[in-house]
CHARMM internal coordinates of N, CA and C (Angstrom, degrees):
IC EDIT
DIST 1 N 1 CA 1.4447
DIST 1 CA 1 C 1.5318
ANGL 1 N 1 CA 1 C 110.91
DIST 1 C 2 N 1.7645
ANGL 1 CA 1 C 2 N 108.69
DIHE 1 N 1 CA 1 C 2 N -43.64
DIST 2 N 2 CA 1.7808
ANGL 1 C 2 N 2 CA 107.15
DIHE 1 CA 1 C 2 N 2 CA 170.41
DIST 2 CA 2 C 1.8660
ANGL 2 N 2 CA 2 C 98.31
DIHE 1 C 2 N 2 CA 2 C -43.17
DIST 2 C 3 N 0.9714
ANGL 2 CA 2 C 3 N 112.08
DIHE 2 N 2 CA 2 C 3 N -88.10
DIST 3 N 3 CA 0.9749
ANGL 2 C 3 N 3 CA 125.22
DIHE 2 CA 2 C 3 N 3 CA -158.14
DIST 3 CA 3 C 2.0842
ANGL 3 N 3 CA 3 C 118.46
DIHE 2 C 3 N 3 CA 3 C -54.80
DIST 3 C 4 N 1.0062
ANGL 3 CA 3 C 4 N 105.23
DIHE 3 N 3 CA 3 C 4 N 13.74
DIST 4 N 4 CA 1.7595
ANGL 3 C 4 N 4 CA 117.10
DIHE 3 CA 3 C 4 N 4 CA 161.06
DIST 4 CA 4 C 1.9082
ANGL 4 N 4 CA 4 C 103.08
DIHE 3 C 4 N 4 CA 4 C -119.63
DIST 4 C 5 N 1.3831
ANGL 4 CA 4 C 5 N 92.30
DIHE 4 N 4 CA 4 C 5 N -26.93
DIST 5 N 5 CA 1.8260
ANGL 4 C 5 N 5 CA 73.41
DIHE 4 CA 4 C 5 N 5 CA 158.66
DIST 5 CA 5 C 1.4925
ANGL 5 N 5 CA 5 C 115.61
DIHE 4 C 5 N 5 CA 5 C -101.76
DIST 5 C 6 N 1.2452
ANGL 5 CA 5 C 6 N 129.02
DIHE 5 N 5 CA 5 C 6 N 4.82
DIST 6 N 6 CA 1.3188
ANGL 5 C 6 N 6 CA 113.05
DIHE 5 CA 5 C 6 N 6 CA 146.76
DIST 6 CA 6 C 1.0752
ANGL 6 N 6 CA 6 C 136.79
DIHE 5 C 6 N 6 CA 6 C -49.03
DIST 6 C 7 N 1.6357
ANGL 6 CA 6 C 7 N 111.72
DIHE 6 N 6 CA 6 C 7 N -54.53
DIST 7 N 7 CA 1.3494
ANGL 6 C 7 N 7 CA 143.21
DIHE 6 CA 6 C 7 N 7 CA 179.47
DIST 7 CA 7 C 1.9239
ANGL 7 N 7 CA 7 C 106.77
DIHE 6 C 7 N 7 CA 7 C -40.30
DIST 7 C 8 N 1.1202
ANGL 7 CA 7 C 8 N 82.75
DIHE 7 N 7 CA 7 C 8 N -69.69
DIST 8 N 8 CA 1.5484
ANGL 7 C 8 N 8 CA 107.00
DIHE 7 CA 7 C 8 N 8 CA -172.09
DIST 8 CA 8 C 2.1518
ANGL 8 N 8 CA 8 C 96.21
DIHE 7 C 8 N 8 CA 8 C -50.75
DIST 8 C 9 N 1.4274
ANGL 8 CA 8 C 9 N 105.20
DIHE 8 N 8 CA 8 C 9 N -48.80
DIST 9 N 9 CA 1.5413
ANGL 8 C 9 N 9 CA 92.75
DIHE 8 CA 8 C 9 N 9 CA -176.96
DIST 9 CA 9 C 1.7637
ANGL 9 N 9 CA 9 C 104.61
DIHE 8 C 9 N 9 CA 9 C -73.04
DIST 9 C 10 N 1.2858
ANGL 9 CA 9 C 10 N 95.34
DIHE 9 N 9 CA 9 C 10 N -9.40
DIST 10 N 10 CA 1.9778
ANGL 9 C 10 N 10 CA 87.54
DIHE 9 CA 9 C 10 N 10 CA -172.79
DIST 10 CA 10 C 1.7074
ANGL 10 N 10 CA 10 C 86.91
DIHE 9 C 10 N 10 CA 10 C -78.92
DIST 10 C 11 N 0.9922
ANGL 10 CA 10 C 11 N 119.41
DIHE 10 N 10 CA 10 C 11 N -76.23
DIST 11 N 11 CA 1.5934
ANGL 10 C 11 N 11 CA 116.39
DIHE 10 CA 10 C 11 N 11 CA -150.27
DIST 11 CA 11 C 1.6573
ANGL 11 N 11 CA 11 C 107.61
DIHE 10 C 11 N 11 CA 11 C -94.41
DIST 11 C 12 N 1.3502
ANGL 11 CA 11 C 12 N 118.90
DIHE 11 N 11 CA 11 C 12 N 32.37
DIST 12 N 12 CA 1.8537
ANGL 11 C 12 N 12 CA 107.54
DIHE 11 CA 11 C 12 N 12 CA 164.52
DIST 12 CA 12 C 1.1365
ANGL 12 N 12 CA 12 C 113.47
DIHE 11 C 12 N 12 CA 12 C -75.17
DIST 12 C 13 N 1.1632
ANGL 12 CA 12 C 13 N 108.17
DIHE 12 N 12 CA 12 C 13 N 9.66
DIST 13 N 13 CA 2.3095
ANGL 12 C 13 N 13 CA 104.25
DIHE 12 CA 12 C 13 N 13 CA 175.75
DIST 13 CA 13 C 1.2681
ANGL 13 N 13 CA 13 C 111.96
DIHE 12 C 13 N 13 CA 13 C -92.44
DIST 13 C 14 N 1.4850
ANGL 13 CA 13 C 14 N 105.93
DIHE 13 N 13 CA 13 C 14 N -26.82
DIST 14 N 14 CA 1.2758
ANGL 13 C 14 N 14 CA 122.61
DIHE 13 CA 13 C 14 N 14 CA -165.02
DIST 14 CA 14 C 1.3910
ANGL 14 N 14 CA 14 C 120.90
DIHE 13 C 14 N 14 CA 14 C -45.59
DIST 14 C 15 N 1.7953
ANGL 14 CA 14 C 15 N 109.39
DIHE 14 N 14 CA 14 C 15 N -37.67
DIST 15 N 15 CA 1.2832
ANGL 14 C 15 N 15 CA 88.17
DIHE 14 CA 14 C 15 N 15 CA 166.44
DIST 15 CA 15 C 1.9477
ANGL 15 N 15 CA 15 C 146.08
DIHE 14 C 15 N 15 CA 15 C -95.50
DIST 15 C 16 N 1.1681
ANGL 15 CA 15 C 16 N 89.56
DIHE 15 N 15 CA 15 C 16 N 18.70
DIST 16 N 16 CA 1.4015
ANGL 15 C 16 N 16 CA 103.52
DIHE 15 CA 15 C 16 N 16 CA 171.91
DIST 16 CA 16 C 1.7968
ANGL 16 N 16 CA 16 C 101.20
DIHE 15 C 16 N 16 CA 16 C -79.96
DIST 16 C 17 N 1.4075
ANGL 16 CA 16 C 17 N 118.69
DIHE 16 N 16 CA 16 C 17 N -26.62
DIST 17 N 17 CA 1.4652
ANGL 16 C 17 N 17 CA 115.72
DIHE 16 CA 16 C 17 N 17 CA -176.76
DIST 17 CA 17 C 1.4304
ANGL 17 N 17 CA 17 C 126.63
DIHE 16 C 17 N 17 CA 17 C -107.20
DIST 17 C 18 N 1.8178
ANGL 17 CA 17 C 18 N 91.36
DIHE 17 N 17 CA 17 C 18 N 12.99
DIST 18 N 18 CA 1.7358
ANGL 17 C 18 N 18 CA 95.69
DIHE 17 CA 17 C 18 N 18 CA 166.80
DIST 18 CA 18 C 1.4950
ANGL 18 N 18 CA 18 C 124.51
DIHE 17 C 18 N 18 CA 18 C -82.13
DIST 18 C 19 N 1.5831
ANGL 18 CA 18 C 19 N 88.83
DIHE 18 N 18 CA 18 C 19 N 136.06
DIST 19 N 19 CA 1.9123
ANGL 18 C 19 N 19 CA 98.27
DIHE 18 CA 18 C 19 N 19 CA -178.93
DIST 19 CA 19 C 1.6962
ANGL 19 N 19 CA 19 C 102.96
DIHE 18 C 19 N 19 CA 19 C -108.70
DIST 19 C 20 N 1.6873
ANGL 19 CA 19 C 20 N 87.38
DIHE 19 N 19 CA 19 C 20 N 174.53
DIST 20 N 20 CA 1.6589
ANGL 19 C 20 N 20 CA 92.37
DIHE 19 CA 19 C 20 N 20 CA -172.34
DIST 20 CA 20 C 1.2750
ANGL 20 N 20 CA 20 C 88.27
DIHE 19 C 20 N 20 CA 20 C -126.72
DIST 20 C 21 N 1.4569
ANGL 20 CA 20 C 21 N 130.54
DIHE 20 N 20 CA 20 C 21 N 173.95
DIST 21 N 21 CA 1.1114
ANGL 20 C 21 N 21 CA 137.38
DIHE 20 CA 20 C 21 N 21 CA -139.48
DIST 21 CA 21 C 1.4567
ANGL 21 N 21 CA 21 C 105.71
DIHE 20 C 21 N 21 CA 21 C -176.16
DIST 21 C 22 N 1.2248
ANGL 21 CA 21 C 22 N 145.97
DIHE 21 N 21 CA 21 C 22 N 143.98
DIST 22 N 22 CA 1.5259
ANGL 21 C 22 N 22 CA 146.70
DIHE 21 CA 21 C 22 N 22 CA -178.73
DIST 22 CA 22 C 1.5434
ANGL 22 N 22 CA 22 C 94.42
DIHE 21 C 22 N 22 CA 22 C -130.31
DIST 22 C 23 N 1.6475
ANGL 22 CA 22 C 23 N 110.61
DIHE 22 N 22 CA 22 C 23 N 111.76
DIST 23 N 23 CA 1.4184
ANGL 22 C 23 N 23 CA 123.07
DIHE 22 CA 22 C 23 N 23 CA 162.99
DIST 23 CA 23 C 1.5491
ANGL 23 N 23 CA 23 C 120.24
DIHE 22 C 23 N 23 CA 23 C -99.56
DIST 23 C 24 N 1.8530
ANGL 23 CA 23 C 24 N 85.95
DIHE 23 N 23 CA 23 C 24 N 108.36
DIST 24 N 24 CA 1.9216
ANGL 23 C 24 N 24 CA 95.10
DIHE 23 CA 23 C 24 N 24 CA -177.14
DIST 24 CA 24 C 1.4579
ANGL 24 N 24 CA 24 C 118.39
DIHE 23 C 24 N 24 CA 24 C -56.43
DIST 24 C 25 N 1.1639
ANGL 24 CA 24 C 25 N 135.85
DIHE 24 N 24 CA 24 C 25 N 141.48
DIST 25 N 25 CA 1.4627
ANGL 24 C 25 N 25 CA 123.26
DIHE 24 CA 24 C 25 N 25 CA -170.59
DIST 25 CA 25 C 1.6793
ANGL 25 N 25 CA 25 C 91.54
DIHE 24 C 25 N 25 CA 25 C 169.71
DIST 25 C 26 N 1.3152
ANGL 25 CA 25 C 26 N 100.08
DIHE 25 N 25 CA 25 C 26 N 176.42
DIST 26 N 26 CA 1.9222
ANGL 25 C 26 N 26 CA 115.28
DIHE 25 CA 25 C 26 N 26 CA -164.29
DIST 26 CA 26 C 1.7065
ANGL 26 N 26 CA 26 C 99.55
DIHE 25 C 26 N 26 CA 26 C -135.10
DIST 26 C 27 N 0.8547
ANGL 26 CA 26 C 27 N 125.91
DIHE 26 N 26 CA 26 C 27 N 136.33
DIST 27 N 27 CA 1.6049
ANGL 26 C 27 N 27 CA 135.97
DIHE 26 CA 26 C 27 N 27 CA 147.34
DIST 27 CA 27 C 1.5049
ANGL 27 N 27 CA 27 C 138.87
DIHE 26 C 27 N 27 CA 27 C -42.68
DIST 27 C 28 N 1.1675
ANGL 27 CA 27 C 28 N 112.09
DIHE 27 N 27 CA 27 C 28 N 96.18
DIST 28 N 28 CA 1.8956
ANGL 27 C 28 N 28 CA 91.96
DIHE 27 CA 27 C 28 N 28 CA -152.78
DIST 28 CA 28 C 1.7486
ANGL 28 N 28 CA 28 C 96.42
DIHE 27 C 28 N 28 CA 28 C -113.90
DIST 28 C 29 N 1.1075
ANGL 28 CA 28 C 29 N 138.67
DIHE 28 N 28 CA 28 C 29 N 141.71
DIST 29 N 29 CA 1.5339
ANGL 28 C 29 N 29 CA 126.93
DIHE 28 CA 28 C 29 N 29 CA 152.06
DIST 29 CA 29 C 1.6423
ANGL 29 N 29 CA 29 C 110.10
DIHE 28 C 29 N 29 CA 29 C -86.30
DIST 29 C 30 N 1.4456
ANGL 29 CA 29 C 30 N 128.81
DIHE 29 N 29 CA 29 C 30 N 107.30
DIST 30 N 30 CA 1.3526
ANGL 29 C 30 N 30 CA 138.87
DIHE 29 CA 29 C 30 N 30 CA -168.17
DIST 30 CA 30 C 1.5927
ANGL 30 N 30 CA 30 C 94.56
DIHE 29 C 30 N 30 CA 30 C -107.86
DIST 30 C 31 N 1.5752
ANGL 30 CA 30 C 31 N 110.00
DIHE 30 N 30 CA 30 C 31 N -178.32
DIST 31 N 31 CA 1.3917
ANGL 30 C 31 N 31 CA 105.84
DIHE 30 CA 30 C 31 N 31 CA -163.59
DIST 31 CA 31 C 2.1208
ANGL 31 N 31 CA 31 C 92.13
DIHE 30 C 31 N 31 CA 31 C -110.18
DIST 31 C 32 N 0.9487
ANGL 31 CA 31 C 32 N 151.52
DIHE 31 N 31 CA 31 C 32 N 130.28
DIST 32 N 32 CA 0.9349
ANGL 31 C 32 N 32 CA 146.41
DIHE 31 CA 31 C 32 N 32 CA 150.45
DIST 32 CA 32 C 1.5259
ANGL 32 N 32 CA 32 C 139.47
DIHE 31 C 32 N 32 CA 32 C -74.60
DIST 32 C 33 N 1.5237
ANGL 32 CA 32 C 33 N 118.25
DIHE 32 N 32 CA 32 C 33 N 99.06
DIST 33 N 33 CA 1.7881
ANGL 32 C 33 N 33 CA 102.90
DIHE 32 CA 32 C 33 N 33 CA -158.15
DIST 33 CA 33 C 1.1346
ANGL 33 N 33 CA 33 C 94.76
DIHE 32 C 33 N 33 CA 33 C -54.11
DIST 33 C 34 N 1.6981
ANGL 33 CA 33 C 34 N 125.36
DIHE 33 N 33 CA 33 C 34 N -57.61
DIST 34 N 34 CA 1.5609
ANGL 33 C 34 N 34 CA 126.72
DIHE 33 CA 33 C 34 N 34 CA -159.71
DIST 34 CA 34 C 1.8770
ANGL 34 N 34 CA 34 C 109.65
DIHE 33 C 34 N 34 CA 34 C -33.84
DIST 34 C 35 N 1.7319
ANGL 34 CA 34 C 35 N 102.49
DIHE 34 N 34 CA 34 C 35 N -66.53
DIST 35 N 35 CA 1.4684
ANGL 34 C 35 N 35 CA 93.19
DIHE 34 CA 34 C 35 N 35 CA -172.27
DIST 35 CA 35 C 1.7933
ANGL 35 N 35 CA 35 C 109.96
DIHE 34 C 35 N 35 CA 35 C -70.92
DIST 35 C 36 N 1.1420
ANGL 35 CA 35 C 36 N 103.56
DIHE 35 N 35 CA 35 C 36 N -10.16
DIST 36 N 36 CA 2.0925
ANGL 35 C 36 N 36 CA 102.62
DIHE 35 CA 35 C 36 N 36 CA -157.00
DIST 36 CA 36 C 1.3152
ANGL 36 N 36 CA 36 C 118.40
DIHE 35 C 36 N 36 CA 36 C 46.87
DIST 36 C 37 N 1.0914
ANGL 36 CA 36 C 37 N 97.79
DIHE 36 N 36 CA 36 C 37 N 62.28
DIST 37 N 37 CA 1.6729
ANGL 36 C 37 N 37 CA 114.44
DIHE 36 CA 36 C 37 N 37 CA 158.21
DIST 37 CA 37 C 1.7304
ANGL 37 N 37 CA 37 C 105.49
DIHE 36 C 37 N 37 CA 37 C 174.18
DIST 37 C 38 N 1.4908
ANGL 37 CA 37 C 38 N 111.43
DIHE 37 N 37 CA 37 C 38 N 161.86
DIST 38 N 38 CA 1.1721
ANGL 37 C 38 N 38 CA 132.97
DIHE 37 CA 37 C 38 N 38 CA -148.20
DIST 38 CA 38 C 2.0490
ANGL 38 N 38 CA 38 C 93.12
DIHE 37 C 38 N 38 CA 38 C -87.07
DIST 38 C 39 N 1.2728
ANGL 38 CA 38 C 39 N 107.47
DIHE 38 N 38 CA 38 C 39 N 116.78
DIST 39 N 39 CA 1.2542
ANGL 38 C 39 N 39 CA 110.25
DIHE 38 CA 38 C 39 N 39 CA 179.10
DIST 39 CA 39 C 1.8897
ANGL 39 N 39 CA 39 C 113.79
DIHE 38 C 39 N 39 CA 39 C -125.13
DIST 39 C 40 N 1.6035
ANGL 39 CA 39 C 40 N 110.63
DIHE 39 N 39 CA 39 C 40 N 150.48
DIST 40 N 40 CA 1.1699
ANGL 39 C 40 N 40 CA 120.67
DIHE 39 CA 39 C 40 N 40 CA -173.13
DIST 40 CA 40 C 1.5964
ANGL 40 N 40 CA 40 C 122.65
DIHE 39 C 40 N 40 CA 40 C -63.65
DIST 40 C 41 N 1.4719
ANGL 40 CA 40 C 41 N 112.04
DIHE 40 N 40 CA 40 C 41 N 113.77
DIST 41 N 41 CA 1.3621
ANGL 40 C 41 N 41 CA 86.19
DIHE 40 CA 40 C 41 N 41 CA -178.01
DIST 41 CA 41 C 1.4026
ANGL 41 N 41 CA 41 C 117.14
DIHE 40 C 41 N 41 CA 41 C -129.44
DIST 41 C 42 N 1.0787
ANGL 41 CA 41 C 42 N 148.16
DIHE 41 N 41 CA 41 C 42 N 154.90
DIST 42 N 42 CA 1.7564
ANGL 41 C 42 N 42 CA 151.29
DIHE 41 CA 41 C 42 N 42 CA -172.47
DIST 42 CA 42 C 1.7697
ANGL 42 N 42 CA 42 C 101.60
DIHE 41 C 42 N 42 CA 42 C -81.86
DIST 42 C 43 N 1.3903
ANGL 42 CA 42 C 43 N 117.53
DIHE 42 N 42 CA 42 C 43 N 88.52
DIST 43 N 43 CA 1.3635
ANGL 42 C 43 N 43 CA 101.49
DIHE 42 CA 42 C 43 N 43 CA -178.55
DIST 43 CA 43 C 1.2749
ANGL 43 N 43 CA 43 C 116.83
DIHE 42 C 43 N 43 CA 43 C -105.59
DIST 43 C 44 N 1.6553
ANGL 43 CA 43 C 44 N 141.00
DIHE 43 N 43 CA 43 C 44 N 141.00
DIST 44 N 44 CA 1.2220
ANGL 43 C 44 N 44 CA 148.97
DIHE 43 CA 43 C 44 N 44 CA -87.82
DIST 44 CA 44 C 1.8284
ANGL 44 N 44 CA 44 C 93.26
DIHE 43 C 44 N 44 CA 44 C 174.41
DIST 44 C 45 N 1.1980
ANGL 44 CA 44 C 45 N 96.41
DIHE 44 N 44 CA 44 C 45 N 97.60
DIST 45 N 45 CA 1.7209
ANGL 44 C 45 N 45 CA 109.60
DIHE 44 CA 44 C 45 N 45 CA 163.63
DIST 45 CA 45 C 1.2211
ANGL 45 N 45 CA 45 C 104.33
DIHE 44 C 45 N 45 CA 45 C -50.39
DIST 45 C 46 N 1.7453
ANGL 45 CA 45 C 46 N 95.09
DIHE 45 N 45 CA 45 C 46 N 148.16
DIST 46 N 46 CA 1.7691
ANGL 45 C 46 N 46 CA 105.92
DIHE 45 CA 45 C 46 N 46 CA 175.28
DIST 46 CA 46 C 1.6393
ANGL 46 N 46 CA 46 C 115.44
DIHE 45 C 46 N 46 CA 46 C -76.63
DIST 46 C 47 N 1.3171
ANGL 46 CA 46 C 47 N 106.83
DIHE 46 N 46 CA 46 C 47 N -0.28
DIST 47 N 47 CA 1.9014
ANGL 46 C 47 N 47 CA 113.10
DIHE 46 CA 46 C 47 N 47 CA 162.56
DIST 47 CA 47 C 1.3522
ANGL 47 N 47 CA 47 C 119.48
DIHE 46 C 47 N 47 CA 47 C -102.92
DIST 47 C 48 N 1.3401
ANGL 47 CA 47 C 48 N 114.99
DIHE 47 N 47 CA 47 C 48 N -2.02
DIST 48 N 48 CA 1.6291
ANGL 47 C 48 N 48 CA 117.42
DIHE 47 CA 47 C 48 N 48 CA 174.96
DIST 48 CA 48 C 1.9627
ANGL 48 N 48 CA 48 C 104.63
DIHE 47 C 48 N 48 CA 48 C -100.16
DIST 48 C 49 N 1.4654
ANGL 48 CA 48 C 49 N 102.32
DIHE 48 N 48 CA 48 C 49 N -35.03
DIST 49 N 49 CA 1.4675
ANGL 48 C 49 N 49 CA 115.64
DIHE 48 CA 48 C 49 N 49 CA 159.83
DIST 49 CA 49 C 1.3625
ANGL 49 N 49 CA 49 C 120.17
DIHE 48 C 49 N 49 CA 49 C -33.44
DIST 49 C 50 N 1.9746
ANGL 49 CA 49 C 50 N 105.79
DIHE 49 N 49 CA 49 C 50 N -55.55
DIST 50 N 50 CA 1.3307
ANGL 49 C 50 N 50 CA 111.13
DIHE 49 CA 49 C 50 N 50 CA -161.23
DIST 50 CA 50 C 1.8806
ANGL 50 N 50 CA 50 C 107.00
DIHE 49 C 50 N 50 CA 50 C -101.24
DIST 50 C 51 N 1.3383
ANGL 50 CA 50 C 51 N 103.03
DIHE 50 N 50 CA 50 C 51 N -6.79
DIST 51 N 51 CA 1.3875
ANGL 50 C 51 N 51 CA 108.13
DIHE 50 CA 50 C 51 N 51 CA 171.91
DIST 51 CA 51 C 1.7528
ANGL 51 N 51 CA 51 C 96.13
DIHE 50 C 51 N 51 CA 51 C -84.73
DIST 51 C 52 N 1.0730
ANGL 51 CA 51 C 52 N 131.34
DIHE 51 N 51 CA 51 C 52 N -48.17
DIST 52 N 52 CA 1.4888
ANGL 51 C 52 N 52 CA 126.98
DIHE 51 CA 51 C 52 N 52 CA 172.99
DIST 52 CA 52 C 1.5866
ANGL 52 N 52 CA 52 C 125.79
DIHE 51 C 52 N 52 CA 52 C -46.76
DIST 52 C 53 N 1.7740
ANGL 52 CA 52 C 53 N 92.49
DIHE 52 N 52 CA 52 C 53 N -44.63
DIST 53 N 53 CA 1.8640
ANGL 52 C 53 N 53 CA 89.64
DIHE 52 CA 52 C 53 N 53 CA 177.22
DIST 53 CA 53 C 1.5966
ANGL 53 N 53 CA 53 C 116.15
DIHE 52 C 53 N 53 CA 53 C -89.94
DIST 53 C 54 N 1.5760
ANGL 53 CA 53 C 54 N 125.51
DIHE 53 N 53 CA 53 C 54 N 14.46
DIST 54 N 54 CA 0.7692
ANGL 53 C 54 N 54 CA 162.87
DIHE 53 CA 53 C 54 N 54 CA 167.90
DIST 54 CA 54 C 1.6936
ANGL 54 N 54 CA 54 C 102.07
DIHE 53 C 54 N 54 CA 54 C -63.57
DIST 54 C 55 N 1.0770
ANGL 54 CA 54 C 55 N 111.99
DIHE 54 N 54 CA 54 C 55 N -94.44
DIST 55 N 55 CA 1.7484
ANGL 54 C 55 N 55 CA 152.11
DIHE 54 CA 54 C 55 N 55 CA 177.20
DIST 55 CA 55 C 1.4867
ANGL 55 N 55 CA 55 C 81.92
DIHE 54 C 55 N 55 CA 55 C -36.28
DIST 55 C 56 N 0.7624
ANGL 55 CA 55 C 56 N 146.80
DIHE 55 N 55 CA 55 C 56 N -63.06
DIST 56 N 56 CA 1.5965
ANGL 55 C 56 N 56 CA 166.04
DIHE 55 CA 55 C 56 N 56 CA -97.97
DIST 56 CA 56 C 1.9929
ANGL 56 N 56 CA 56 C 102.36
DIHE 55 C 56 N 56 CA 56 C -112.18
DIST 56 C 57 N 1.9893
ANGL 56 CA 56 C 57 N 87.46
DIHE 56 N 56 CA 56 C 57 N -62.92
DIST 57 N 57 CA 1.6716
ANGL 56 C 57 N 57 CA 96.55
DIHE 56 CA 56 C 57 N 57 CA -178.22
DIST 57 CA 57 C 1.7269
ANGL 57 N 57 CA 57 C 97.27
DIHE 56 C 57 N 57 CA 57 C -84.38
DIST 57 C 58 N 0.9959
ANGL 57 CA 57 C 58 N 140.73
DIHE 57 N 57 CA 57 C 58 N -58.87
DIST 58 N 58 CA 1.5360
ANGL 57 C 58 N 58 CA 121.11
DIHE 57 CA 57 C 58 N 58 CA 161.69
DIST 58 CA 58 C 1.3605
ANGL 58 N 58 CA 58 C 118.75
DIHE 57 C 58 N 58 CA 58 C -9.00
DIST 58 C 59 N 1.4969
ANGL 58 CA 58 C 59 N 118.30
DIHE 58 N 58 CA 58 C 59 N -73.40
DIST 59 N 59 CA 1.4226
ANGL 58 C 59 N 59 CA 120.33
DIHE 58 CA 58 C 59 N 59 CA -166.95
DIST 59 CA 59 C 2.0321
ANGL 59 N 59 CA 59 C 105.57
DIHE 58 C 59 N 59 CA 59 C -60.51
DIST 59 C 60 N 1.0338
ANGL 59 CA 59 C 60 N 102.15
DIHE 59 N 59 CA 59 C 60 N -43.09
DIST 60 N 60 CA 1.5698
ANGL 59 C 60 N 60 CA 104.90
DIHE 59 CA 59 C 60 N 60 CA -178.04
DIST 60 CA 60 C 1.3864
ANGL 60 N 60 CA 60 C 129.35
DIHE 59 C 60 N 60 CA 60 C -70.35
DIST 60 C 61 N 1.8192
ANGL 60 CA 60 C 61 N 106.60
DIHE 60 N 60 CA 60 C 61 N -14.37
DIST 61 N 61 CA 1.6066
ANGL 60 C 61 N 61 CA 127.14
DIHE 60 CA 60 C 61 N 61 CA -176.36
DIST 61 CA 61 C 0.9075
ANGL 61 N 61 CA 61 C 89.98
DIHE 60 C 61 N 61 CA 61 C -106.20
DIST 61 C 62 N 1.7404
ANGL 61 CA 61 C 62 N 147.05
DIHE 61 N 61 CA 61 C 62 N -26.37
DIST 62 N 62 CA 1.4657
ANGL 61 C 62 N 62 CA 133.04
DIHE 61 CA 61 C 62 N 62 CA 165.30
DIST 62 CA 62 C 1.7063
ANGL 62 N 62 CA 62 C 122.47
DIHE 61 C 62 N 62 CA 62 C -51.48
DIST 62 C 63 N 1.1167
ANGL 62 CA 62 C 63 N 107.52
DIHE 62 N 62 CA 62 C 63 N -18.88
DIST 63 N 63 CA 1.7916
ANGL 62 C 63 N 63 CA 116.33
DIHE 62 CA 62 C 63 N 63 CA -172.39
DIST 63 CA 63 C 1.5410
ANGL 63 N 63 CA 63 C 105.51
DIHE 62 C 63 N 63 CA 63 C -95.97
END
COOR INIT
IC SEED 1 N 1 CA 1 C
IC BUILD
């Protein structure tokens, strides 16, 4: 319980400093061994990846 009211006193600002973000990427149906069958997925270039985790450590090194 300490430690979920930590949480809550670490990040209640947080939402005055949430951003939104548009991730470029395409829709693909790929085949999945795990499920065995062809499932939807949001796929995401390895430069939209690194522009995202980018955006990402900025916003979190700003606080």
């Amino acid at each position: 319980m300490e430690e979920m009211r930590q949480l809550f006193l670490d990040y209640r600002g947080t939402r005055e400093e949430t951003i939104q973000v548009e991730i470029d990427g395409t829709g693909q149906r790929l085949w999945s061994p795990n499920a065995q069958q062809n499932l939807y997925y949001y796929v995401v270039s390895d430069q939209e990846q690194s522009r995202i985790q980018n955006l990402l450590e900025e916003h979190m090194n700003e606080q």
